[in-house]
C-alpha positions in Angstrom: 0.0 0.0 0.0 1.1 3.2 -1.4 0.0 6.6 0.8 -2.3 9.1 -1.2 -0.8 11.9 -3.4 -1.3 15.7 -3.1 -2.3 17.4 -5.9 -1.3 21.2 -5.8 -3.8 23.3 -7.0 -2.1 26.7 -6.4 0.9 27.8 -6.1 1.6 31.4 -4.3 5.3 33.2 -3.8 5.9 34.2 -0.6 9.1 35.3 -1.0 12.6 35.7 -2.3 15.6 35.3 -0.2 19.0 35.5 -2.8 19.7 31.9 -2.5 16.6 31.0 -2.3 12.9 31.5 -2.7 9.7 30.1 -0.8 6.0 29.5 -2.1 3.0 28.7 -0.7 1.4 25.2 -2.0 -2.5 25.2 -1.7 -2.8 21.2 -2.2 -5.5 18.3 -1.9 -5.3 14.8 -1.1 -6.7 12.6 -3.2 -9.9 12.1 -2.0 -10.0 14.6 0.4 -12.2 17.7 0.6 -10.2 20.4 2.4 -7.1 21.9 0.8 -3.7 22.4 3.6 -0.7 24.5 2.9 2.3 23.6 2.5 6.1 25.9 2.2 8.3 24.2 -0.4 11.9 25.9 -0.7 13.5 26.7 -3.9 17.0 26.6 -4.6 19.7 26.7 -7.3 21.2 22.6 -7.5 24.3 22.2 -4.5 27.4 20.5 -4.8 29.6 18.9 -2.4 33.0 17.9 -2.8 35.4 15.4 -1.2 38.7 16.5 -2.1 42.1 14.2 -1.8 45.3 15.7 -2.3 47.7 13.2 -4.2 49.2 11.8 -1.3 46.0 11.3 0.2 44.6 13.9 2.6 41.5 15.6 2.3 40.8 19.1 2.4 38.3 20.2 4.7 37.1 24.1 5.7 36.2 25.0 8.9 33.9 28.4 8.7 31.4 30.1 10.9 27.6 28.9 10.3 24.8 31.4 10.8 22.5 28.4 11.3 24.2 26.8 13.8 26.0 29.9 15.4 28.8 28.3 15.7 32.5 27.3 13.9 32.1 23.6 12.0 34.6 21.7 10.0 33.0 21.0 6.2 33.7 20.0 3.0 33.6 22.3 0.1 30.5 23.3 -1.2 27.9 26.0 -2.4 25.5 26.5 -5.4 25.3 25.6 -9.1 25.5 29.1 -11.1 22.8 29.6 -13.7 23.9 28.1 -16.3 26.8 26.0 -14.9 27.3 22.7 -14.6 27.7 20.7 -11.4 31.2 19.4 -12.2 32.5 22.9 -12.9 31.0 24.4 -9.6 32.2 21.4 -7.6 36.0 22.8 -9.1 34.9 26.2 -8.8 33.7 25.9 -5.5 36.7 24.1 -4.6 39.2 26.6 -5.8 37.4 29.5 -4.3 36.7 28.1 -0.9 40.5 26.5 -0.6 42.7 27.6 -3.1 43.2 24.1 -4.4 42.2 22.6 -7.6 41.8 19.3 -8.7 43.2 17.3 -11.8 39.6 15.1 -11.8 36.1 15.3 -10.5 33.4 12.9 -11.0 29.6 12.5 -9.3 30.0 9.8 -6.7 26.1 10.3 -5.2 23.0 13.0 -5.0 20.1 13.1 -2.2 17.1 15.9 -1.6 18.6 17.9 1.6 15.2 17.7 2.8 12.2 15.9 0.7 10.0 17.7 3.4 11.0 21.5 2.5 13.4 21.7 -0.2 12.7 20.7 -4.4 16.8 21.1 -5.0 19.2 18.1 -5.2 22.6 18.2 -3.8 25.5 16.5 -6.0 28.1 14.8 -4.2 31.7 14.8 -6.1 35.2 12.7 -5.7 37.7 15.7 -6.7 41.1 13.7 -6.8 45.0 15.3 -7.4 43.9 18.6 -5.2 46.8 20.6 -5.2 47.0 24.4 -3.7 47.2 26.8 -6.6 46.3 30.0 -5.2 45.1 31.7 -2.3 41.4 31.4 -1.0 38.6 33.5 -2.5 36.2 34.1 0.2 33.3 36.8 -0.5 32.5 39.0 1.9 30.4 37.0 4.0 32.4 34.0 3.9 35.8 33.0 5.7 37.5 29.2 5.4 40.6 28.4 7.1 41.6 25.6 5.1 42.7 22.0 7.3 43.9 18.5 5.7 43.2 15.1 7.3 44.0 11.5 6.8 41.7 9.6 6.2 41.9 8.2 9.7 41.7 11.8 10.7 38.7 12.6 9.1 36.6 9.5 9.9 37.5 10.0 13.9 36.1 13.5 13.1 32.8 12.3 11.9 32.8 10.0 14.9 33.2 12.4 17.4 30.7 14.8 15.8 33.4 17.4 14.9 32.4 16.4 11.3 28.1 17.0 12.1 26.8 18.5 9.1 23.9 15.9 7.7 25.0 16.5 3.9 29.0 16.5 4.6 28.3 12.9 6.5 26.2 11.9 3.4 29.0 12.6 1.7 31.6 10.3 3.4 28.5 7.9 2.9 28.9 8.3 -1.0 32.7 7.9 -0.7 32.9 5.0 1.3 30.5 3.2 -1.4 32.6 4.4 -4.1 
């Protein structure tokens, strides 16, 4: 048994936040009489990457998260630019965030962030031979401090919750099935 579908019958913006916009869903159940509400996020397509340096390390940033209000330690990451392509903006993202760049990146997984709120899809990509060419390229808002672990390293991270955002753990998830 399969539950019921929801059929949207309206759709309303209620707002646009940059990276991001919001609308109102005015849906029925199949079946049902009464209409409910429900938010659905927009957002551009994310990327993830799990970067190894040739001899192995991977390059994590640690940055301040408004969300959390607090300092984590992350892969790299960020939005798909209109008309980019997930590969390049894995690189680009990278490059910016680090100051490495990679001599290969392939998909290794995707998931919804959230099939309860968000309509995006998050890539997940293996960038291998990261090497620093440059310095980091933080916008205004944004500051990395650049770290690289073993792979020991990083697991004992994710273990001891050092390593606790949900997408950057299903990340190591995609790696580890790679």
């Amino acid at each position: 048994m399969k539950p019921r579908s929801w059929t949207v019958e309206r759709t309303e913006p209620q707002g646009d936040y940059r990276v991001f916009t919001v609308d109102a869903l005015h849906a029925r159940r199949d079946g049902d009489a009464d209409a409910h509400v429900f938010f659905r996020i927009n957002s551009p397509t994310w990327v993830n990457v799990v970067s190894r340096t040739p001899d192995g390390r991977f390059v994590l940033v640690r940055q301040f998260r408004q969300g959390s209000a607090s300092v984590t330690l992350e892969i790299p990451g960020g939005l798909v630019d209109a008309g980019e392509d997930a590969a390049t903006a894995a690189a680009r993202e990278l490059e910016e965030e680090t100051g490495y760049r990679p001599s290969s990146v392939r998909k290794i997984g995707e998931v919804n962030p959230n099939p309860a709120l968000f309509a995006n899809r998050v890539y997940t990509y293996l960038a291998e031979g990261c090497v620093k060419v440059g310095e980091i390229k933080n916008d205004s808002a944004e500051e990395t401090v650049v770290e690289l672990l073993s792979e020991d390293e990083l697991h004992q991270a994710a273990r001891a919750g050092d390593v606790d955002h949900a997408l950057v753990l299903a990340a190591l998830y995609w790696l580890s099935r790679d």
